[in-house]
N, C-alpha and C positions, 0 to 999 in steps of 0.2 A: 571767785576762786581762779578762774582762767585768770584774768587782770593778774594776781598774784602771781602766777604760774609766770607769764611773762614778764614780767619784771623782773623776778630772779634771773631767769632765763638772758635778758640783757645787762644785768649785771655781771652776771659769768663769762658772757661774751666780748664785753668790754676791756679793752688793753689795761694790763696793771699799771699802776700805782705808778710811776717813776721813782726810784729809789732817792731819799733826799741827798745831796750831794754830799759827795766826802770832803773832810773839811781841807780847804788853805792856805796857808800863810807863808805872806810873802818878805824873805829877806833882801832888805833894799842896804846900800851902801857899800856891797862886795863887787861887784864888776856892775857893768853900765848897766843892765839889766835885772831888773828883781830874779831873785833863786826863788820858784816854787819848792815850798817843803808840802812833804805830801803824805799820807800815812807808807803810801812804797818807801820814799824817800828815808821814813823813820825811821822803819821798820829794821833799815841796813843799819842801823846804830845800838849801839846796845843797851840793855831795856833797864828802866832806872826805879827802885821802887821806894817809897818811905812813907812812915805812919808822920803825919805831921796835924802838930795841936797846937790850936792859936786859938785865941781870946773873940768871941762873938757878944754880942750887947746880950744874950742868954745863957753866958758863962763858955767855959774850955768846950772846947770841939775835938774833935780828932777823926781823922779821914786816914785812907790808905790809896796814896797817890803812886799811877804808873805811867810812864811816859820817857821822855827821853834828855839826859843834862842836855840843860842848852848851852853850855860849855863842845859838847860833844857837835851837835850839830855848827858851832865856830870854827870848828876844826875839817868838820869832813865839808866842808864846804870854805876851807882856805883862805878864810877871812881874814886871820892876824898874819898868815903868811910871808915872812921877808920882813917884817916889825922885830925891833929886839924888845924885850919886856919892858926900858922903860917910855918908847914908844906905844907900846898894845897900851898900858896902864894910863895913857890919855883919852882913849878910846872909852866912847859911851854908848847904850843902847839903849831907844826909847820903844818898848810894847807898848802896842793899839791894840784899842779892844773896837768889836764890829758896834760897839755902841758910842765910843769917843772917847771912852776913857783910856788915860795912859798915865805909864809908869816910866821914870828911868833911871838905869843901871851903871854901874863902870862895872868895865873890864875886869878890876882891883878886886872887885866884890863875888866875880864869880870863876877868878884863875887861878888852879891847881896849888900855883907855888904863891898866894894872896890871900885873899879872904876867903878863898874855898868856898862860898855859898851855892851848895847843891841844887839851880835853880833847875826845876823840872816842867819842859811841855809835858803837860799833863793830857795822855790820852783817854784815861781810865780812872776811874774812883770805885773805892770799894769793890772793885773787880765788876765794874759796871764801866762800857763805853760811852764816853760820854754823848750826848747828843746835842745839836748845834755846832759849835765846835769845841778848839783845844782849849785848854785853859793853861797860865802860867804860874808856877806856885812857889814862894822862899820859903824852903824850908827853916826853921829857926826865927824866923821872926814872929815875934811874940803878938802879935796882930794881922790878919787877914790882909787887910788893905793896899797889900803891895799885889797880893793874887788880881791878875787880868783875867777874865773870865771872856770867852768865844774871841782871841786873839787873833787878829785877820792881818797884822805886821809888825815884824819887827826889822826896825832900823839900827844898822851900827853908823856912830858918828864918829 
């Protein structure tokens, strides 16, 4: 019982937990130095939300994705800046996933007055934060497989 006794006893007194780290991602290709995006960094962006349903090998899904366009973070961070559009519209972007996988983008496919593709950092699902990190989502595409899941870079070229 003592034994007991203290063993809790050094568990209580023991330093917590370290919080796991908040996530990442690093924007490489806009000045010499990677832009950290950061949840502060998001947070100043306005918040983007959509039900989005796409095909899994065990039939239609649907999720309710929040996060932020990543059109939106191109901008507040002055990426196309001084480019005229059909400059930007050469421009590509390839998301990293923390496990190797990647995806790439044009510019064409996610600019306002273009393909409009509402692409979303995804912070949050289902009103759930996610854990690990962000995830990348297109909305409209009719299969998953463009989604990067725990995104740790994206590059514009």
């Amino acid at each position: 019982m003592l034994r007991s006794l203290l063993i809790a006893f050094a568990l209580l007194m023991a330093p917590p937990t370290l919080r796991a780290q908040e996530p990442i991602v690093a924007l490489v290709g806009i000045s010499s130095a990677p832009i950290q995006l950061t949840a502060q960094s998001l947070a100043a962006l306005p918040a983007a939300e959509r039900d989005v349903t796409f095909e899994t090998s065990k039939g239609p899904a649907t999720r309710r994705y929040k996060g932020v366009l990543l059109w939106d973070v191109l901008q507040a961070n002055k990426a196309l800046d001084g480019l005229k559009p059909v400059e930007q519209l050469k421009k590509t972007f390839l998301v990293s996933a923390k496990d190797g996988y990647q995806i790439a983008f044009s510019i064409g496919e996610i600019h306002p007055d273009f393909g409009n593709l509402p692409l979303i950092l995804v912070t949050a699902v289902d009103g759930k934060p996610l854990d690990g990190g962000w995830r990348l989502a297109a909305p409209g595409d009719k299969r998953g497989a463009r989604a990067v899941y725990e995104v740790v870079k994206i590059e514009l070229r």
